[in-house]
C-alpha positions as CSV (number, residue, x, y, z in Angstrom):
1,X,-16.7,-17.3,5.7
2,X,-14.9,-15.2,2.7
3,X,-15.7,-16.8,-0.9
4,X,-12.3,-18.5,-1.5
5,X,-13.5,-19.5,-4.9
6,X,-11.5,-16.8,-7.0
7,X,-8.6,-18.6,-6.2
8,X,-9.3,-21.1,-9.0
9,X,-8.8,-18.5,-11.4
10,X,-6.1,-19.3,-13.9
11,X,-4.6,-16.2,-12.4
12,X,-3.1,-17.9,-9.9
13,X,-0.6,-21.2,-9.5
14,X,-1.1,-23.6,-7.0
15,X,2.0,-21.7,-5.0
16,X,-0.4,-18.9,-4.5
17,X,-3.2,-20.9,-3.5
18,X,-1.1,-22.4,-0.8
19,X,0.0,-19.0,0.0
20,X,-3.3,-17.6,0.2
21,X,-4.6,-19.9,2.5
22,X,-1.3,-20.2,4.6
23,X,-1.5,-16.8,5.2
24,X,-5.1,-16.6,6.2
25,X,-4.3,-18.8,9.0
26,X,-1.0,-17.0,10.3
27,X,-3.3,-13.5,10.0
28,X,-6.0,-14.8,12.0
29,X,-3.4,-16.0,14.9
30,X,-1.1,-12.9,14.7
31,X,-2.3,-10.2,13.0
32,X,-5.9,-9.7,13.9
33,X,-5.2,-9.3,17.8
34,X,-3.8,-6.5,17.2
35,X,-5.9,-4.6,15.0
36,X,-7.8,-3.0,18.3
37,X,-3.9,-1.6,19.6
38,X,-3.3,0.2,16.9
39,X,-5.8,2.7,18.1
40,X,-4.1,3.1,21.2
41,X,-0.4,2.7,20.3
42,X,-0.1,2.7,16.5
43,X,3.9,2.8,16.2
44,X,3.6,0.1,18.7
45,X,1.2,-2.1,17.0
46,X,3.1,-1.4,13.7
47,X,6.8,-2.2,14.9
48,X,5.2,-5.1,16.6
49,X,3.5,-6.5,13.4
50,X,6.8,-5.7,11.3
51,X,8.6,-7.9,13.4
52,X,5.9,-10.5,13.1
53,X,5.7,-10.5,9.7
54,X,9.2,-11.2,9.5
55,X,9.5,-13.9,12.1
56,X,6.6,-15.7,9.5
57,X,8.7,-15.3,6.5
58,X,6.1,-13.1,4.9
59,X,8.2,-10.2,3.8
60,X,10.4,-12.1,1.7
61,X,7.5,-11.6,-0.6
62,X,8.0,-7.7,-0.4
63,X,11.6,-7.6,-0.1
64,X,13.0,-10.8,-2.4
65,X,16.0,-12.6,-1.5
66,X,19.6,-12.1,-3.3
67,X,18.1,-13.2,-7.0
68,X,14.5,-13.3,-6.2
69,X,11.7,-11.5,-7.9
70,X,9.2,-9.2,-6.8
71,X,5.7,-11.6,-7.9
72,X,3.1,-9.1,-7.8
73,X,0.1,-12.2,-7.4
74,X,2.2,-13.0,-4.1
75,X,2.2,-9.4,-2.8
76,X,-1.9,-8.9,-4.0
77,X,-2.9,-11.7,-2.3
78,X,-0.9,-11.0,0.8
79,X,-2.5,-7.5,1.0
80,X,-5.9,-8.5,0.4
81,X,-5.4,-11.3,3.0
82,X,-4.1,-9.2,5.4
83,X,-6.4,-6.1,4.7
84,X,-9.3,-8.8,5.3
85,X,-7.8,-9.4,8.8
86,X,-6.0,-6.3,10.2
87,X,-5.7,-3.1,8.0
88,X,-3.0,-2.0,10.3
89,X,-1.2,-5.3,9.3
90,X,-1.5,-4.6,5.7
91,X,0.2,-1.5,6.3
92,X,3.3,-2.6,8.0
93,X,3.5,-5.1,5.0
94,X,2.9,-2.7,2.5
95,X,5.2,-0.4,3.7
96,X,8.0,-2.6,3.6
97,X,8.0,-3.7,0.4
98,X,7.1,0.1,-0.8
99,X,10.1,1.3,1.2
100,X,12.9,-0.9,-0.1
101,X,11.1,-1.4,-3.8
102,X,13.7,1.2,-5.3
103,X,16.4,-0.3,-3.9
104,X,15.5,-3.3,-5.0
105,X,14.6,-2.5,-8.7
106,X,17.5,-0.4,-9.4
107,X,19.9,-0.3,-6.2
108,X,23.5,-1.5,-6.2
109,X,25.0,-4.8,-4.7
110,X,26.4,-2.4,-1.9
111,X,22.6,-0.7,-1.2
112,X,20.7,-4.2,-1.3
113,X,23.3,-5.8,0.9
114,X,23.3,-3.0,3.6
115,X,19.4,-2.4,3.7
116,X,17.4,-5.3,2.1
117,X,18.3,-8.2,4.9
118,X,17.1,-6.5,7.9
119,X,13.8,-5.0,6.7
120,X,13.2,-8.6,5.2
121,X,13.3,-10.1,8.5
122,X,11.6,-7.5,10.3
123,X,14.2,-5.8,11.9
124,X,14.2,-2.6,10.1
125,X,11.4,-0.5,9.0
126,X,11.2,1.0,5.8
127,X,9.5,4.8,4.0
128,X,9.4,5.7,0.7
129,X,9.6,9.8,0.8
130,X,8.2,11.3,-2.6
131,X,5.2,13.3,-1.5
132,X,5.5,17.2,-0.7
133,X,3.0,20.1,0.5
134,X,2.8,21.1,-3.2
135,X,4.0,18.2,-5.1
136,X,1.8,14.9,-4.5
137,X,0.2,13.3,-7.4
138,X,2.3,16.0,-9.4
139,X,5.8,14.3,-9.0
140,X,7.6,16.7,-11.6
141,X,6.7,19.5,-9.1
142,X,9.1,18.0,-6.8
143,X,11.0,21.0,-5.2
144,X,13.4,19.1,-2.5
145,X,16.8,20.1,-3.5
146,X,20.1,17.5,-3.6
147,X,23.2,19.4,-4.4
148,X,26.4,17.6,-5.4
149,X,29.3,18.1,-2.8
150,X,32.1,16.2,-2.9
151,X,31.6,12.4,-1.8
152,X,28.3,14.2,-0.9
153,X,24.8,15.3,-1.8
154,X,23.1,17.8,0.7
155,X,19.3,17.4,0.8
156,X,17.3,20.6,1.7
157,X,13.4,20.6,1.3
158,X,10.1,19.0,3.2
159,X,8.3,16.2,2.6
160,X,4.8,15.3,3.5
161,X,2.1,12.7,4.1
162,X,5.0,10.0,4.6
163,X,4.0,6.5,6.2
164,X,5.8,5.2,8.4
165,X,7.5,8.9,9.8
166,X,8.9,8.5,12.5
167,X,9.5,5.2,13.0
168,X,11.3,3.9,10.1
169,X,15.5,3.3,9.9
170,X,15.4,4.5,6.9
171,X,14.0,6.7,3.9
172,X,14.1,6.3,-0.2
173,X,14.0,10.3,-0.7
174,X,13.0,11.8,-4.1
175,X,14.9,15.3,-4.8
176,X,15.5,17.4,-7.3
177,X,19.3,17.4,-8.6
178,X,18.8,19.6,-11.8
179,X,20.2,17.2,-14.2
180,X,17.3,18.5,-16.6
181,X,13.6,20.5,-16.1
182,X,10.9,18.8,-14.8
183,X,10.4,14.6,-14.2
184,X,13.7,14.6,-15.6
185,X,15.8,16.2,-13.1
186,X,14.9,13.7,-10.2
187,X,17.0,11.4,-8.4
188,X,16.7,8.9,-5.8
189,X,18.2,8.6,-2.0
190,X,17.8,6.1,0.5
191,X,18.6,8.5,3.9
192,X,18.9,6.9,7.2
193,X,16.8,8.3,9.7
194,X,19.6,9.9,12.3
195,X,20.9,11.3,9.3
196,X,21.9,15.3,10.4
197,X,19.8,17.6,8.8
198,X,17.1,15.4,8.7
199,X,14.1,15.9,11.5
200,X,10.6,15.0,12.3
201,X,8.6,18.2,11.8
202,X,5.2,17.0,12.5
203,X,3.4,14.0,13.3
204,X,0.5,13.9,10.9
205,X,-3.1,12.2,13.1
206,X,-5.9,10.8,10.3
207,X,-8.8,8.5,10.4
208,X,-7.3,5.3,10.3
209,X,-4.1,5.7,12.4
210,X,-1.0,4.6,11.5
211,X,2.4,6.3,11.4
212,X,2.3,9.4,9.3
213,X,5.2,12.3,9.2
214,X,6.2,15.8,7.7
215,X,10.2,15.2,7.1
216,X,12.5,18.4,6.8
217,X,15.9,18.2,5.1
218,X,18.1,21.4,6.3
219,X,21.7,20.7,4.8
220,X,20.5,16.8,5.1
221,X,24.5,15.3,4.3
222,X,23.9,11.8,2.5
223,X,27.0,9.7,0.8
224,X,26.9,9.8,-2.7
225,X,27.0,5.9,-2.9
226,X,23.6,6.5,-1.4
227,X,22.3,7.6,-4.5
228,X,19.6,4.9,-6.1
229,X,20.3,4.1,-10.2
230,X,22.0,7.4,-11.7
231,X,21.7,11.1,-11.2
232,X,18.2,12.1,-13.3
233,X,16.9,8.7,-12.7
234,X,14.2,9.6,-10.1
235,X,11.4,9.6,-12.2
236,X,11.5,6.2,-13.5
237,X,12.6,5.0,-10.6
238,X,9.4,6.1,-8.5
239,X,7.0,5.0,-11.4
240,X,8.5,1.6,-11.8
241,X,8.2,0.9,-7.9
242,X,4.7,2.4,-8.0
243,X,4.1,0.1,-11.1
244,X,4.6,-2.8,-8.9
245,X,2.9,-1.5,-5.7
246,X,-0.3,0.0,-7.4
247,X,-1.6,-3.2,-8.2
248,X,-1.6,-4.1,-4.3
249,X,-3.6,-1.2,-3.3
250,X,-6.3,-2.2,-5.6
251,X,-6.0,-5.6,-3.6
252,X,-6.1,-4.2,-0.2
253,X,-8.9,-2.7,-1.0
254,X,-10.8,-5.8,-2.1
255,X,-9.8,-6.8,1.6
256,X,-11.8,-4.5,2.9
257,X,-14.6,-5.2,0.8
258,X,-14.7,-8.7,0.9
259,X,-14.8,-8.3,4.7
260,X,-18.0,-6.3,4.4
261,X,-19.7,-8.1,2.2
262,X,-19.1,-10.7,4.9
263,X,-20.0,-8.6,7.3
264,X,-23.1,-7.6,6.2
265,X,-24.2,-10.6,4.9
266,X,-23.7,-12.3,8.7
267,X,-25.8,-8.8,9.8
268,X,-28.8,-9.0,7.5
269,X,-29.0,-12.9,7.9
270,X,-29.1,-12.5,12.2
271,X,-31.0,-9.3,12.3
272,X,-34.6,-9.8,13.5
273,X,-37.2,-7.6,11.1
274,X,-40.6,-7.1,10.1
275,X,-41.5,-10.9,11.6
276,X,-38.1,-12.0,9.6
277,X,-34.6,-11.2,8.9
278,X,-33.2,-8.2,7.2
279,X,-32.5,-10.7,4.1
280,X,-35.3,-11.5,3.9
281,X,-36.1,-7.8,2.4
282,X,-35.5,-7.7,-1.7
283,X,-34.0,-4.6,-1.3
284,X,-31.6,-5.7,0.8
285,X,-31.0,-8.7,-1.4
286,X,-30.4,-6.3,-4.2
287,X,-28.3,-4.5,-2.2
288,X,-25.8,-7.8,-1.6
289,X,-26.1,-8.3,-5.2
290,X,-24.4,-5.5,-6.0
291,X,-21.3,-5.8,-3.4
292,X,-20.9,-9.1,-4.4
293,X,-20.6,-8.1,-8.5
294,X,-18.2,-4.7,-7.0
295,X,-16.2,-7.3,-5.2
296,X,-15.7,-9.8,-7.8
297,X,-15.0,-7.1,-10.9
298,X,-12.6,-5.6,-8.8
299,X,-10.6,-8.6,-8.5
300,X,-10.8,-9.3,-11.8
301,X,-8.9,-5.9,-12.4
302,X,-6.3,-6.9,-9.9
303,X,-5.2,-10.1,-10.8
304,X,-5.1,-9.4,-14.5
305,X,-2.6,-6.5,-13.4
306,X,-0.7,-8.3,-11.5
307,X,-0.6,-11.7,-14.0
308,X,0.3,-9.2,-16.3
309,X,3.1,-8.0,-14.8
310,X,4.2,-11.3,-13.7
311,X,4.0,-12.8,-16.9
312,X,6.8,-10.0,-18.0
313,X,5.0,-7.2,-19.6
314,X,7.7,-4.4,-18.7
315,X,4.8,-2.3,-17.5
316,X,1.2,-2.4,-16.7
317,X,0.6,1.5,-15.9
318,X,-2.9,1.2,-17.5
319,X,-4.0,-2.0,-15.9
320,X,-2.7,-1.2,-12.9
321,X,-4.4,2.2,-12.9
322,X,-7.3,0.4,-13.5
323,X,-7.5,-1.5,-10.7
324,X,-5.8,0.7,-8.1
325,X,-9.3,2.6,-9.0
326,X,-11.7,0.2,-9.5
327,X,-11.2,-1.6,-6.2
328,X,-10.7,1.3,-4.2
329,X,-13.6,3.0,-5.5
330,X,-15.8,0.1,-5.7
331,X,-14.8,-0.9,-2.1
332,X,-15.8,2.4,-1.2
333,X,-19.4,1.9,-1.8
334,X,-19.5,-1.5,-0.7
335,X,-18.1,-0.5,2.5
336,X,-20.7,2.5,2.6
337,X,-23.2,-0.3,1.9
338,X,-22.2,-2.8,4.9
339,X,-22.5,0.3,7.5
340,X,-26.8,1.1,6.0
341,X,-26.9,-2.6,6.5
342,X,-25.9,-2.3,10.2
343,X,-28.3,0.8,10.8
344,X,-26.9,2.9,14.1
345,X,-24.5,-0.4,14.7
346,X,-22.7,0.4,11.6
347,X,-21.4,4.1,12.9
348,X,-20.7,2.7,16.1
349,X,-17.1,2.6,17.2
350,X,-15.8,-1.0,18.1
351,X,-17.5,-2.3,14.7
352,X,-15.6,-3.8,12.4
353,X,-17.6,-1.8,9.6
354,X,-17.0,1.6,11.3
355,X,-13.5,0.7,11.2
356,X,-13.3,-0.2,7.6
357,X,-15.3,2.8,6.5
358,X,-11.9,4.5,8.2
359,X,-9.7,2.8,6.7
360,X,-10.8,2.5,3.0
361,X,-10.7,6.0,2.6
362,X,-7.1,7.1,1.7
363,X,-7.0,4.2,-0.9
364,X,-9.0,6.6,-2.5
365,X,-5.9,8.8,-2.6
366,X,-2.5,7.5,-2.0
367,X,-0.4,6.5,-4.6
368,X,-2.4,8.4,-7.3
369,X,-5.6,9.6,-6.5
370,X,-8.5,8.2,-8.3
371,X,-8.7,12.0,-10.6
372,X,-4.9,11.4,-11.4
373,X,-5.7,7.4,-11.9
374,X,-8.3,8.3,-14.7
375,X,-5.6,11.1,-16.5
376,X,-3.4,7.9,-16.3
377,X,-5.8,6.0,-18.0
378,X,-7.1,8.5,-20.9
379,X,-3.7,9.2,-21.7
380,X,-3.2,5.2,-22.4
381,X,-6.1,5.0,-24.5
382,X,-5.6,7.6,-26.5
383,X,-1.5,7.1,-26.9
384,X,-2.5,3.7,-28.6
C-alpha cells in the first residue's frame, strides 16, 4: 500500500485530501487497465484516457472553468496519483492542462471560449509546440518565423519533440515575430491542426511510448485573433505556463518513485534468500532507507512549490526548479534501486519496474533539463 501519510502535511486542505484519495480510486478502475495498451496502440490508449479523464471531471483541474484557477496542489497531486497508476494516464492529463495553460493564463474571452470547453471535457486534445531541432532548453534560439499579413500571420519553421503530434486538435505554437532580438521577439499561436501549411513530418518512437511529432510550418496561414497576449509576449507567456506545470513534473515523478519503493518493498519482503527473505539482508534494508528519505524530500520540494504558488507568490521559478530536479533525479535512482532489488525480474519486460525505469527517464529532460534546472537555480541565488 503507498504511504498516504504526507497528506497530513499542512500543504494540503482537506479538498485535496479528498481529491487525492478520490482519484486514487477512479485511477485504479479506469486508468491502470490501460497502461499495458499503450504499448500496442499508444494514440489509442491516450485518446481513450483523454476522454476518460473528462467523463470523471478530472481535467477541470488542468483546464479551470470560466473564473476558476489553476491550483497547482490539485494538478501535483493528480500527477503523482496518476503517475503511481498509469504513466500513460499522467500524460494525457498533463498534456491537457500544458496545452491550453497559455490560453488560459493570458488568452482572450474569444480564445478560452472557442478552445478551453472541449479539451476540459475531453473532447479535444491539446500540444503545446515550443521545442525545435536547435532551440530546446534554449527558447531565445527560437527560429520559427510568424510574419504579419493582413488579418494574418504566416508561420514558417519546424518544431520538434512535441507530445501529443499528431493527434492533438490543436497547437499553442511559439514563433519568432521580430518585435525585438532574442526572448523578446517571441509570440504565441494556438494553430489548429488542419491548419494549411501545417504537416506531420515525422512521428518521433522513444522508450516510454506516447505520441510524439516533428511539426513543419510552410506558409502555415493562422488568424491574427489567434495570437495569445500581444505581439513580443512569447517569452513570458511560455515561462509563466511552465512556472505552473514544472512543479507537476517533479510530482509525477514522485509517482513513479513511490510506486517503486512499493514495489520493491513487496519484492524483498516475498523473495526467498539465504534461508530468509531479501529484507531480511541489512544492505537491502539500507537500500529501502534511502528510497524512502529520496521519496519523501522530494515531496517536500513539490508541495512547497506548488503551496507557494497557490498561496500567490507571482512566481516560484526557483522552487519550482528545485523540485522539477530533485524528484526527477531522485526518482531516478530509486527507480534504478527497485530494478537491483528485482535481480533479472527487474529488466524483464511486463514488470512494472522495467516499465518505470522507461518512463522516468525523459523527466530527466523535458521542460528543462536537469543542467538547465541547476543554471535556473544559480542564477536565483546569486540574483538575491
Amino acid at each position: 500500500m503507498p504511504d498516504k501519510s504526507f497528506l497530513s502535511w499542512p500543504f494540503f486542505e482537506d479538498s485535496h485530501r479528498r481529491l487525492a484519495e478520490d482519484l486514487d480510486s477512479w485511477a485504479a478502475r479506469e486508468a491502470a487497465p490501460l497502461a499495458q495498451a499503450g504499448e500496442h496502440d499508444v494514440d489509442g490508449a491516450c485518446r481513450d484516457l483523454v476522454r476518460r479523464l473528462g467523463d470523471g471531471g478530472w481535467l477541470r483541474h488542468a483546464v479551470p472553468e470560466p473564473g476558476g484557477r489553476l491550483d497547482v496542489r490539485s494538478l501535483c497531486l493528480i500527477r503523482e496519483t496518476l503517475a503511481r497508476h498509469a504513466g500513460l494516464a499522467d500524460f494525457a492529463f498533463a498534456m491537457q492542462g500544458l496545452g491550453t495553460g497559455p490560453i488560459t493564463l493570458f488568452g482572450s474571452d474569444a480564445l478560452k471560449d472557442r478552445y478551453l470547453p472541449p479539451v476540459r471535457a475531453g473532447r479535444a486534445i491539446a500540444a503545446f509546440a515550443l521545442s525545435e531541432p536547435e532551440a530546446g532548453s534554449d527558447v531565445a534560439a527560437t527560429a520559427t518565423t510568424a510574419v504579419r499579413d493582413g488579418g494574418s500571420y504566416v508561420l514558417d519553421g519546424t518544431k520538434t519533440w512535441i507530445s501529443n503530434g499528431g493527434i492533438a486538435n490543436h497547437y499553442v505554437v511559439f514563433a519568432r515575430t521580430g518585435e525585438a532580438p532574442g526572448a523578446k521577439g517571441l509570440s504565441a499561436f494556438v494553430v489548429d491542426a488542419d491548419a494549411p501549411g501545417l504537416a506531420i513530418a515525422e512521428r518521433i518512437d522513444v522508450t516510454a511510448p506516447h505520441p510524439l511529432a516533428t511539426l513543419r510550418f510552410e506558409g502555415c496561414r493562422v488568424p491574427a485573433d489567434r495570437l495569445i497576449g500581444k505581439p513580443g509576449e512569447g517569452f513570458k507567456v511560455a515561462m509563466a505556463t511552465l512556472d505552473v506545470f514544472r512543479s507537476t513534473v517533479g510530482a509525477a515523478a514522485l509517482g513513479f518513485a513511490r510506486r517503486a519503493l512499493d514495489e520493491a518493498c513487496a519484492r524483498a519482503s516475498s523473495r526467498p534468500l539465504f534461508g530468509g527473505v531479501l529484507a531480511d539482508l541489512q544492505m537491502t534494508q539500507a537500500k529501502i532507507a534511502d528510497m524512502a528519505v529520496e521519496v519523501d524530500a522530494a515531496a517536500l520540494l513539490v508541495y512547497r512549490a506548488a503551496w507557494t504558488k497557490d498561496s500567490g507568490a507571482p512566481r516560484v521559478t526557483r522552487e519550482a526548479a528545485m523540485a522539477k530536479l530533485y524528484a526527477t533525479e531522485a526518482a531516478q535512482r530509486v527507480i534504478d534501486a527497485a530494478v537491483q532489488i528485482f535481480g533479472g525480474l527487474g529488466v524483464t519486460r511486463g514488470q512494472t519496474v522495467e516499465a518505470l525505469y522507461r518512463e522516468i527517464r525523459p523527466l530527466r529532460i523535458y521542460e528543462g533539463a536537469s543542467e538547465v534546472q541547476k543554471i535556473v537555480i544559480a542564477r536565483q541565488i546569486l540574483a538575491g
